[in-house]
C-alpha positions in Angstrom: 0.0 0.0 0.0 1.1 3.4 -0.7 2.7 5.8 2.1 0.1 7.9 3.2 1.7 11.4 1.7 1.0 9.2 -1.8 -2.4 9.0 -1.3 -3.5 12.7 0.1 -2.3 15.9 -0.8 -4.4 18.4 1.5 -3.2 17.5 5.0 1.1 17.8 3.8 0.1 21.3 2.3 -1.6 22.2 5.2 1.7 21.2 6.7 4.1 22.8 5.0 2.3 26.0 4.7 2.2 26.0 8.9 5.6 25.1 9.2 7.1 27.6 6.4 4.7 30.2 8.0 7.8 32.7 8.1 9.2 31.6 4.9 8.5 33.0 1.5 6.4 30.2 -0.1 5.1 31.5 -2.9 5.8 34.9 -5.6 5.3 36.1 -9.2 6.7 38.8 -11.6 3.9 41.0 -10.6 5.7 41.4 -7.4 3.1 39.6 -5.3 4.9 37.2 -2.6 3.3 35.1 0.5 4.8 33.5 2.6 3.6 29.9 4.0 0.8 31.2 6.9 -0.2 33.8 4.4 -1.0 31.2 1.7 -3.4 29.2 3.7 -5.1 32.4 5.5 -5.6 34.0 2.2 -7.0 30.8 1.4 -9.1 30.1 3.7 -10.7 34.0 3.6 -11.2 33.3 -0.3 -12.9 29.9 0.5 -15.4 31.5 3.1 -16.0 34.3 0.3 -16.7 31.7 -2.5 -19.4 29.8 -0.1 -21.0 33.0 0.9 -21.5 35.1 -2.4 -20.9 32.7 -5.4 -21.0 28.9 -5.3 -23.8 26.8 -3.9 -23.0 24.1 -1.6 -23.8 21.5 -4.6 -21.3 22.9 -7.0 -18.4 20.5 -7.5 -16.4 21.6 -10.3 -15.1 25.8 -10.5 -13.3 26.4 -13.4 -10.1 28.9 -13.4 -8.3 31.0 -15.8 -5.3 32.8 -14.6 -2.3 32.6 -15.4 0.6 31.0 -12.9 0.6 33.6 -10.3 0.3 33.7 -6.7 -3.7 34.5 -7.3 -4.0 31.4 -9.7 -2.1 29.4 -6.9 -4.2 30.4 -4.1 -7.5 30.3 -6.0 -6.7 26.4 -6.2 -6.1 25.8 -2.5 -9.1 27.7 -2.1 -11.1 25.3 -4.2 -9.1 21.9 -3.0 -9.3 23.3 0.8 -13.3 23.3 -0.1 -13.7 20.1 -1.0 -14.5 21.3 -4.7 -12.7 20.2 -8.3 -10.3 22.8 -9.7 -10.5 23.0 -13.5 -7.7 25.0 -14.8 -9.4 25.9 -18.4 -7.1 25.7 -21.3 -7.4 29.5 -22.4 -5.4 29.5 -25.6 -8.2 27.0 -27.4 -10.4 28.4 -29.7 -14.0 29.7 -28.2 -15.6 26.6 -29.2 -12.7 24.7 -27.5 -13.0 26.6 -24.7 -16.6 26.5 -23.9 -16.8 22.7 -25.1 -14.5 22.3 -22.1 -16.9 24.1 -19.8 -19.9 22.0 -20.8 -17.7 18.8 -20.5 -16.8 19.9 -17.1 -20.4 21.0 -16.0 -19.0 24.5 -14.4 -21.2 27.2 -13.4 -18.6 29.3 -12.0 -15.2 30.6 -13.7 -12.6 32.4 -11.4 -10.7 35.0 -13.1 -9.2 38.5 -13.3 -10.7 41.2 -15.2 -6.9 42.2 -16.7 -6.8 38.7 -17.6 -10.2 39.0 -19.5 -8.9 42.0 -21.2 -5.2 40.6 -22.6 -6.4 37.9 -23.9 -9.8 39.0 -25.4 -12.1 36.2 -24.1 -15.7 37.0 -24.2 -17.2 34.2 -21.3 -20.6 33.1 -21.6 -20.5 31.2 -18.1 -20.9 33.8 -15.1 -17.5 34.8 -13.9 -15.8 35.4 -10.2 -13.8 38.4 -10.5 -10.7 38.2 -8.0 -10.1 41.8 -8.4 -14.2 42.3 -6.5 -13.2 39.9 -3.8 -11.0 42.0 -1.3 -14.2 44.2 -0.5 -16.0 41.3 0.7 -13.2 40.2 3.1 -14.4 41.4 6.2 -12.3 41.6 10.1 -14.3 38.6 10.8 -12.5 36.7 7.7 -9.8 38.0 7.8 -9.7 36.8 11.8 -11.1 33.5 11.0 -9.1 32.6 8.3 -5.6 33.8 10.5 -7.2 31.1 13.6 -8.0 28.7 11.6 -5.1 28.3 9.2 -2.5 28.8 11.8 -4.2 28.4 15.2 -6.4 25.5 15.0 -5.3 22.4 15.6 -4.2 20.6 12.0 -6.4 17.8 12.9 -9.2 19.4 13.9 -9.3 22.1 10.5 -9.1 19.1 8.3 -11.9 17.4 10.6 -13.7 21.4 10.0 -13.0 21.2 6.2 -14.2 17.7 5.6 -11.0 16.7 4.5 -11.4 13.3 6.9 -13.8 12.1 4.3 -11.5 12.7 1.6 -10.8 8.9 -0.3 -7.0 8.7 -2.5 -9.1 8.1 -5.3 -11.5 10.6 -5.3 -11.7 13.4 -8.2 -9.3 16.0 -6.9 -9.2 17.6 -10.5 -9.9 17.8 -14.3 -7.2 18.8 -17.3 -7.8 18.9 -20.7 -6.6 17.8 -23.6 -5.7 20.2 -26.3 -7.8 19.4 -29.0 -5.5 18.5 -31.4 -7.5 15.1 -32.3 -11.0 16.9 -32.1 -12.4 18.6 -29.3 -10.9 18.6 -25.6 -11.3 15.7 -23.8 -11.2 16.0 -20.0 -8.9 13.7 -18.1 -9.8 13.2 -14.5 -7.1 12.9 -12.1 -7.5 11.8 -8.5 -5.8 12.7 -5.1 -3.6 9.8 -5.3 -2.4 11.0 -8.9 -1.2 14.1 -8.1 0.2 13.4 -4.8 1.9 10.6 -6.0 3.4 12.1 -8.8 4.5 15.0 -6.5 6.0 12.6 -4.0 8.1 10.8 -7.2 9.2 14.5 -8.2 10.9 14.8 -4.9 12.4 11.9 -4.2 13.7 11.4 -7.5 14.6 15.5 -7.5 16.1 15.8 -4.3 14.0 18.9 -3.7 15.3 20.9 -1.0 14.0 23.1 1.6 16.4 26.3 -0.4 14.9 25.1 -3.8 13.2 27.7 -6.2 10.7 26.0 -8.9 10.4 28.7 -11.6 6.8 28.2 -13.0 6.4 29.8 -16.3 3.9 26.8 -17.5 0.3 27.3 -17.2 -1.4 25.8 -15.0 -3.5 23.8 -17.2 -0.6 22.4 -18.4 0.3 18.8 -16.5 3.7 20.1 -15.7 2.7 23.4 -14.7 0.0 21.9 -12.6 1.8 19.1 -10.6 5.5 20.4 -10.6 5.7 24.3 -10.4 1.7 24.2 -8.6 1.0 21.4 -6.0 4.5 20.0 -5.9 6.2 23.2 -3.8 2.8 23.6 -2.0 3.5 20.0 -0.5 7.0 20.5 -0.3 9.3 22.7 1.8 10.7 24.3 -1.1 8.8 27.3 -2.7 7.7 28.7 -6.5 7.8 31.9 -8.3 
């Protein structure tokens, strides 16, 4: 049977985050840079946003398009920490590729930035989350919540809050897509164990280290970009930019 950081992914970012709470964890070439505690706080506040304003308890998979940037990053612990599916839409398809994708995938929801709407021209039928509206709805009583909860709170007992106890290795942790080079995107479903697995492998056979930098300039709907320069330095002491 596998080691249990094989199977699960949440808990060992949860983890690392706490433990890295000082350290820088995560930063981008807009200058944005978090480290560890501020990751899962900011997290955590954008989760408790999402339930409140935009996505109904029943509403499994939330697609994103950003770029890979410290917003893209913590917009998909905020989904994972929710118990909801990820779906990092491919955003250089076509239109019809693109919303083929979304009807595939059953989303209701896509996170975004409106400068990211603008650069690359994408006219979205589905009803968008604008991450530039969200920092007006984070209230003290976020703000304080999230801080108690991602760094106070007993690990075992935020995972037991989160649901994350019910959490199987096998379940649907989240969807890529093909590029539709043989006809039109075809989702590939990828479970907990999958992408922990893979990110254990990467650092064992990597020898990641605790001083490493993993430079992320694939998108995230890209299976490198997504597993290596993503979840891998999220689960990992070592951090991405």
């Amino acid at each position: 049977m596998d080691a249990p950081e094989t199977q699960l992914l949440l808990p060992n970012v949860i983890a690392r985050c706490r433990e890295q709470s000082r350290s820088q964890k995560l930063s981008d070439s807009t200058g944005s840079s978090l480290n560890g505690g501020a990751v899962l706080s900011r997290a955590m506040a954008l989760r408790r946003v999402l339930r409140r304003y935009y996505l109904d308890e029943s509403e499994t998979n939330v697609g994103i398009i950003m770029p890979p940037t410290v917003a893209g990053a913590v917009a998909n612990l905020a989904l994972a920490l929710d118990r909801r599916v990820p779906v990092n839409l491919n955003f250089v398809l076509s239109p019809e590729a693109l919303e083929s994708s979304i009807q595939e995938a059953g989303i209701d929801h896509i996170i975004t930035s409106e400068k990211v709407l603008d650069r690359l021209g994408l006219e979205l039928e589905t009803p968008t989350i604008i991450l530039e509206e969200i920092p007006p709805l984070v209230g003290p009583l976020d703000m304080a919540t999230a801080a108690f909860q991602g760094m106070v709170m007993p690990q075992s007992q935020l995972i037991r809050h989160l649901g994350l106890n019910k959490t199987q290795p096998d379940d649907l942790f989240t969807l890529l897509f093909t590029s539709g080079s043989t006809g039109v995107p075809k989702g590939v479903m990828l479970s907990h164990r999958n992408i922990a697995s893979n990110c254990a492998a990467i650092q064992d056979h990597l020898s990641i280290r605790p001083d490493d930098v993993l430079i992320g300039v694939l998108p995230f709907f890209h299976a490198f970009g997504l597993t290596v320069t993503l979840w891998m330095p999220l689960v990992s002491h070592a951090s991405a930019a």
